[in-house]
N, C-alpha and C positions, 0 to 999 in steps of 0.2 A: 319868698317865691320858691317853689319846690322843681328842684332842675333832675334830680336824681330817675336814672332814668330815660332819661331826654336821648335824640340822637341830633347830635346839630352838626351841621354843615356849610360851609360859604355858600353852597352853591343853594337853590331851590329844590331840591329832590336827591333823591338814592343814587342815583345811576353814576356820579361823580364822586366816587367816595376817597378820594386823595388825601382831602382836609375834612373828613367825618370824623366824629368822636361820640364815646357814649359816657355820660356823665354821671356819675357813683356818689356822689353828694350833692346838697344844697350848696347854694353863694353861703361865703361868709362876710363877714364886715368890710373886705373891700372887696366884696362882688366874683369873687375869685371863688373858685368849685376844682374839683379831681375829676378827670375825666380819661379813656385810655383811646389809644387809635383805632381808627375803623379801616378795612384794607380789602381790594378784592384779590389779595394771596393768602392762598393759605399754607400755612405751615405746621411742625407738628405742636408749635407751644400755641397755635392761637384758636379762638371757640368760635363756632360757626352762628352765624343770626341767620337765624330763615325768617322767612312770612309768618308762620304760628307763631314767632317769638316777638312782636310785635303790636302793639292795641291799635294803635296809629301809624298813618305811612304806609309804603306800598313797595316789594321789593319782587323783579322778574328773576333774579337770580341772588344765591347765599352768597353775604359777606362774611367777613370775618374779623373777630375782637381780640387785639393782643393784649395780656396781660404784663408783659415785660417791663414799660415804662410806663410811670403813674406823667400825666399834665395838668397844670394850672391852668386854666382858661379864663378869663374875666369877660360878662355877658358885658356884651357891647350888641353893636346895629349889622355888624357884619353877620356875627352868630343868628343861622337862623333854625327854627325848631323843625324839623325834615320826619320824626317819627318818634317813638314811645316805645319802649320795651315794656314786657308783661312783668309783674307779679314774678313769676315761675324762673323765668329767665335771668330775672334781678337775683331772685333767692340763688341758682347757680353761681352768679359771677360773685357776689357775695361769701359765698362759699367756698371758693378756688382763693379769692384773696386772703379770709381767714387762714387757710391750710396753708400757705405762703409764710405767713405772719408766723402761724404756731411751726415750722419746720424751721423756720428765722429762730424763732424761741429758741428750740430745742437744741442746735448747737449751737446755740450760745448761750446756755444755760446746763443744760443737762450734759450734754457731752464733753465738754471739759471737766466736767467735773466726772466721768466716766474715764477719762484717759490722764488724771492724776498721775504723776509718779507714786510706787509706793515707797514709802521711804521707811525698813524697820524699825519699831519700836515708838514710831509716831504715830505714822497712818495707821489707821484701824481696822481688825479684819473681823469683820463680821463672819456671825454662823450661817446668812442668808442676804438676800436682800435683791431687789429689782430689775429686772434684765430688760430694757426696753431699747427702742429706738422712735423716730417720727410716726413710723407706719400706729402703734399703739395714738399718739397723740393723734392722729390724723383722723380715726376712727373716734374716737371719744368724743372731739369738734364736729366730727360728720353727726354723728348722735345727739349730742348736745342742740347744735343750731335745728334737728326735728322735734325736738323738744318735747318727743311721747317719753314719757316720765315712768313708767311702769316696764313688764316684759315685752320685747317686740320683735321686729324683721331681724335685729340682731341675735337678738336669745334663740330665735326659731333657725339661723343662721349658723349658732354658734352648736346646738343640740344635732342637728343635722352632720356637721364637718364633725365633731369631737365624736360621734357615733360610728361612723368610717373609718376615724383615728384609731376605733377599741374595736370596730367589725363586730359592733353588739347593736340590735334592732332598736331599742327604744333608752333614750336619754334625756331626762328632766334637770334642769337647768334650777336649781337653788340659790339662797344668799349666804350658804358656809357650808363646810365639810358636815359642822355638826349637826346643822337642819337636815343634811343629805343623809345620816345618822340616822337622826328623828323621824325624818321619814321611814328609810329604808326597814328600820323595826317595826315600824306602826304598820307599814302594809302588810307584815304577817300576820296581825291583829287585828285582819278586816272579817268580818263574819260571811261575805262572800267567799272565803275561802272553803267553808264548811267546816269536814272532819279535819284539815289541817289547820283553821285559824289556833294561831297563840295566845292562851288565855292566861288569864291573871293566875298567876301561883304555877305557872308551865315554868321548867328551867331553859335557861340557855348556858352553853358553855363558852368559857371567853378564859384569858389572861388580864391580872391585876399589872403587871408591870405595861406600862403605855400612858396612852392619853386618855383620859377621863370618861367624855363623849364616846368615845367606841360602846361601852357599855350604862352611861346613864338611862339613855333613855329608853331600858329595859327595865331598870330601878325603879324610876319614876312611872313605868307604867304599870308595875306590880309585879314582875317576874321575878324569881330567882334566880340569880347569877351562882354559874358553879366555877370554881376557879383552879386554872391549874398552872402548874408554873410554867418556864419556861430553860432552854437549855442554849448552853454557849457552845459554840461562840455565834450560832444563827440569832439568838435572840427573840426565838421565837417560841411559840406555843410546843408543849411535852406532849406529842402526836403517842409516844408508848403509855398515855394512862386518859385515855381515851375513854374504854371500855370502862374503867374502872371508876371515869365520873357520870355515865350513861345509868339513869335511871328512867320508870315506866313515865315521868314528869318533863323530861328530855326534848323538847319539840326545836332544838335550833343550836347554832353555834355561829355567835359574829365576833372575828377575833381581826387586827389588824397585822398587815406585811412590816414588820419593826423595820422604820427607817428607811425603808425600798427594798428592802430583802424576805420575798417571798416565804412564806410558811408554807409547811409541806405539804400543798393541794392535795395532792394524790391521795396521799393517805388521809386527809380530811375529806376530802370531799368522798372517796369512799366510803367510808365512814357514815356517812349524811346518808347517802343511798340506801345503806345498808337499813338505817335504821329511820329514814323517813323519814329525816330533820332538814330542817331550812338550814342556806348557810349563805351568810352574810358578810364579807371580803370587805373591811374597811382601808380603802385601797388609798385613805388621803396623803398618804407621805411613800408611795406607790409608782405615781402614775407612772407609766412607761418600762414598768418592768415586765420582764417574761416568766412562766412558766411550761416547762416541756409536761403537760398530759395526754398520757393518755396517748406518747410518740406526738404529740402535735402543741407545738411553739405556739401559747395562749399569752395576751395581755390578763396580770393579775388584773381582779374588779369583774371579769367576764366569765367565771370558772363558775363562781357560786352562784347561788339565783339572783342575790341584788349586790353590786357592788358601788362603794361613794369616791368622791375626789372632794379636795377642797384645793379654793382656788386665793387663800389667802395671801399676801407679799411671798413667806419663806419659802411657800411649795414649790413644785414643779415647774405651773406658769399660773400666773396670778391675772384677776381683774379686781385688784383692792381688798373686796367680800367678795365673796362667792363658792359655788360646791356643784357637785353631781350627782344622780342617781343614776344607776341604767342596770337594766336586765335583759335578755332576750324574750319573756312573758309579756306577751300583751294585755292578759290578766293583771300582772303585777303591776303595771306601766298605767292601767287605768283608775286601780288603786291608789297609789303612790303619787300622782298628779290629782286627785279627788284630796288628798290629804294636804297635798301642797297649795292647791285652792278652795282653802276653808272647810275642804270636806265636801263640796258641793257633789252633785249629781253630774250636772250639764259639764260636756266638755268643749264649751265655744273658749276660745280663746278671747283674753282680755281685747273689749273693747268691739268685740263683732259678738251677734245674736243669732237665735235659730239657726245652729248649724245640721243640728240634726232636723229640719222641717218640718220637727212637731211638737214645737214647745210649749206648746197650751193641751197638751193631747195625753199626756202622761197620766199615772193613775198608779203613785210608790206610797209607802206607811201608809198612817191613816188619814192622808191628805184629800180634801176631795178632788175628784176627779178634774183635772183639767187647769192643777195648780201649775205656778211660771215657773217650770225645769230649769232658771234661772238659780230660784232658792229654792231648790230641796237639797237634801243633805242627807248623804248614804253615810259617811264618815264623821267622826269626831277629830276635826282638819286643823290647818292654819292656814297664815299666810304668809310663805317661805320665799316667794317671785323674788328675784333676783331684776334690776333696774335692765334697760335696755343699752343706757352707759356702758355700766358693768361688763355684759356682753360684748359691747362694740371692744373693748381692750382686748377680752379672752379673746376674740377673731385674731386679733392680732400678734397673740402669744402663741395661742395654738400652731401659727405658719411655724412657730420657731421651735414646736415644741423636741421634735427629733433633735435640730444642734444641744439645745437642754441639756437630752436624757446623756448623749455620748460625751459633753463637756464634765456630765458629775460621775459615769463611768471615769472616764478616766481622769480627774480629780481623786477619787477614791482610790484608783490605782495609786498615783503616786505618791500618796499618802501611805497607802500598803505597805510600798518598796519601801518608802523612805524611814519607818517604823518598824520592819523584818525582825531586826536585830535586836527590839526591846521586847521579845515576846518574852523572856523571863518575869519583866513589868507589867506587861498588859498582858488580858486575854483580846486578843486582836481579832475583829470581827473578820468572821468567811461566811460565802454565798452558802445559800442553802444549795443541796446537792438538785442536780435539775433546773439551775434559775438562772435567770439575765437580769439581774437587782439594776434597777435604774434609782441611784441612791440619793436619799434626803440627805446622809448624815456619815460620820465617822463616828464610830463606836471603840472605847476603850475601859476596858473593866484594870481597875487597879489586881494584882494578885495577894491573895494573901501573905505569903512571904516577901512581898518589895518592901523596900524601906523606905518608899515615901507614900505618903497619903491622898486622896484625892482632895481634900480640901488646901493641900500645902501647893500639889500641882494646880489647879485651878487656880488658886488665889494667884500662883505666879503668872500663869497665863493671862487671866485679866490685867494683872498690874502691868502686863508686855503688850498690849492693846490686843490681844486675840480673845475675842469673845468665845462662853462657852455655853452648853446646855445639858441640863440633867435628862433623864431619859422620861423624860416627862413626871408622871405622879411617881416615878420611882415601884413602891409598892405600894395602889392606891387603899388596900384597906386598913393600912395606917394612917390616913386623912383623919383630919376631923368632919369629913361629910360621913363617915361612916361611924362615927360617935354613938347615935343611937344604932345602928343596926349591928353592932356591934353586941350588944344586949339581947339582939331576938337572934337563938340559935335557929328558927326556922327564914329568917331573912337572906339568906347566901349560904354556901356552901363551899368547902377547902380541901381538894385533894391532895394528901401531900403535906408537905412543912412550908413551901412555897420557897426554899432556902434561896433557890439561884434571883428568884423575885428579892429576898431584902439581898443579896448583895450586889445587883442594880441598885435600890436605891440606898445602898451606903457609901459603893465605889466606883459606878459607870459614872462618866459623860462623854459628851460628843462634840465634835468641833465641824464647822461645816464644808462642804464640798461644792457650793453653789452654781451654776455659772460664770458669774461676774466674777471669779478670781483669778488672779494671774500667778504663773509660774512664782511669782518672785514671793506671793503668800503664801502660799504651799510651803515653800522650801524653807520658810520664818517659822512655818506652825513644826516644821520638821527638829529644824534646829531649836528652837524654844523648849521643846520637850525633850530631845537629848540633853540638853542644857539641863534644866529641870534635873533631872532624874540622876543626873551622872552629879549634884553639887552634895 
């Protein structure tokens, strides 16, 4: 017998609702069901029933449903069936008791183990790692129990608020930084652009010290990469040989902010003006930093014409996977979403049709007339959609994203002070002039003249539970993905010796700044490396 749902009562009808209940399961084996009180008070923990919420029964005025104590009822002759809730109204109460459950989870699972002590030399300090609380969990379950499985009200939710967050017009929601990548170069590469599409054998200027992605999928899509070093202790792109890697082939420059410390817009993005080049700002180890152009306090990611984020666990703030695109170009924004969705034409969003009113009316390539703007296809696309899970988390990262950026500011600070003294050791990372670095990282180049190694340092560091990381590919045209293009001199190009590039990847690394860490890590990673360096 199915009771769930049911409103029973002693009495015959509504209007007595002292001894009402509304019942959230079936009987079990001895006849017994979960059922919560019904009440004509309302307060702020209980949910209202009106008449719409209702199939059956008949109510002049709103009661009200506590959630507070669950009751065992056993169908007997007293219990009689007074009314029916809907469908709609059951998915609510359903839903509130879930989020109960999963905030029961969370500290009792998550959060203790969030407020460990640390204890040196056991506990382990990560370079990154997870910064949550219920509100992330809460949204994920809300998501989840709608169970749209593609991009949705969340992603449309989350593009919206994270577009406010940057005061940039248009924001496309991806499944990783590096999709946001792959996008962001391909819409240069749209033949709607005309005299400025990027065409295969056009160069872009970039730096080899970084992450891979910043510059693959310009490789992959034929382009020549020119490469220039970079200068300490910013870590960033050699804005002085500029000119001198600029050739008539020249049509762009997508270079990343190292670690959350800004490259010198100014003079790049100058630069770009000057000579007509696209510039593409790979802002994923980024988010939240500033730059002063132009006299005016800019979020990196918004300077150039398309800027990315990723929203993997170590970044900023995470939903698992995921990334960003945004531009101010509506142009750009209609491209870039055409590439994110297979390339298609039409821009109805998943799951709704005919939003333009004439989708049998069209008449592009050499289609006949009146083909379904469904499938036609302006781009050579993918399918980059990021889940609508996904989304519901980044909602809930993003409220947090401000305490973030000022926790790994000042993480990096006291990491600064606390390291002052070994600048004969390290070249000790500084902001670039002009910039509010909202940091991914702490950077340390071993110096030439120190007497210890970064392999002797590091090795010690890990054996002390402090994870470490290399500045990514180090110098990535020492890979072996560059094996063969190493052989075709017209495949890349190398301004320079690239010198301060190999000594990143002989003597940098970096230790992290995250959120999640507490005074008492910091002061371990401080002491560790005095330690270190003074044996």
């Amino acid at each position: 017998m199915q009771t769930r749902g049911i409103i029973y009562n002693r009495k015959t009808d509504l209007t007595n609702v002292t001894t009402c209940y509304l019942s959230i399961s079936d009987p079990d084996g001895s006849q017994e069901f979960e059922a919560y009180v019904i009440s004509s008070n309302k307060t702020e923990h209980t949910i209202t029933i009106s008449a719409e919420d209702l199939v059956s029964g008949s109510l002049d005025q709103n009661i009200y449903l506590s959630l507070q104590k669950v009751f065992y009822l056993k169908l007997d002759s007293e219990l009689i069936k007074v009314g029916e809730a809907n469908h709609e109204f059951l998915g609510k109460i359903y839903k509130q008791l879930t989020q109960k459950y999963a905030s029961a989870h969370f500290k009792s699972v998550h959060l203790p183990k969030q407020q460990e002590d640390f204890i040196p030399g056991v506990s382990r300090v990560t370079y990154a790692g997870r910064v949550f609380d219920e509100k992330e969990i809460h949204n994920l379950v809300d998501s989840s129990l709608e169970f749209w499985l593609t991009t949705g009200r969340y992603a449309d939710r989350f593009e919206r608020e994270f577009g406010k967050y940057l005061n940039v017009k248009n924001t496309l929601l991806v499944n990783s930084g590096s999709s946001a990548n792959l996008i962001a170069f391909n819409t240069i590469t749209s033949p709607t652009l005309k005299e400025r599409q990027f065409k295969k054998g056009d160069e872009v200027i970039t730096v080899a010290a970084g992450f891979p992605t910043t510059i693959v999928p310009a490789i992959q899509f034929g382009a020549v990469p020119v490469f220039l070093d970079i200068t300490f202790p910013t870590y960033n792109i050699d804005v002085s040989r500029l000119e001198e890697a600029l050739s008539e082939k020249t049509k762009a420059i997508m270079v990343a902010h190292t670690l959350g410390n800004p490259f010198d817009l100014q003079t790049v993005k100058d630069f770009c003006l000057k000579h007509n080049l696209w510039l593409i700002e790979d802002n994923c180890d980024a988010l939240g930093s500033k730059y002063l152009y132009n006299q005016e306090w800019k979020y990196t990611g918004t300077i150039g014409d398309i800027g990315t984020s990723s929203f993997y666990p170590p970044h900023h703030m995470t939903m698992g996977e995921g990334g960003a695109v945004y531009m101010q170009s509506s142009q750009l924004k209609k491209i870039a979403e055409s590439i994110r969705d297979w390339g298609r034409d039409c821009w109805c969003a998943s799951g709704k049709d005919d939003t333009c009113g004439k989708r049998f009316k069209w008449e592009l390539g050499e289609l006949p007339a009146g083909y379904d703007h469904k499938y036609i296809y302006s781009h050579f696309g993918y399918n980059l959609k990021v889940t609508d899970m996904q989304a519901a988390i980044g909602c809930a990262q993003l409220e947090k994203i401000a305490a973030f950026v000022e926790a790994r500011k000042t993480n990096w600070k006291i990491l600064r002070d606390g390291l002052d003294s070994l600048s004969d050791i390290f070249i000790l990372p500084e902001p670039t002039l002009n910039s509010d670095p909202s940091w991914f990282g702490f950077l340390l180049t071993i110096r030439d003249s120190a007497k210890v190694s970064r392999e002797q340092l590091v090795s010690f560091l890990e054996k002390n539970k402090i994870q470490t990381r290399m500045l990514f590919a180090g110098n990535f045209l020492r890979h072996p993905a560059f094996n063969q293009m190493r052989n075709d001199k017209n495949a890349y190009r190398v301004i320079g010796e690239l010198t301060n590039t190999d000594k990143v990847m002989t003597d940098t690394f970096w230790i992290g700044v995250y959120p999640g860490m507490k005074q008492e890590m910091l002061s371990y990673m401080i002491d560790s490396i005095h330690k270190c360096v003074k044996k």
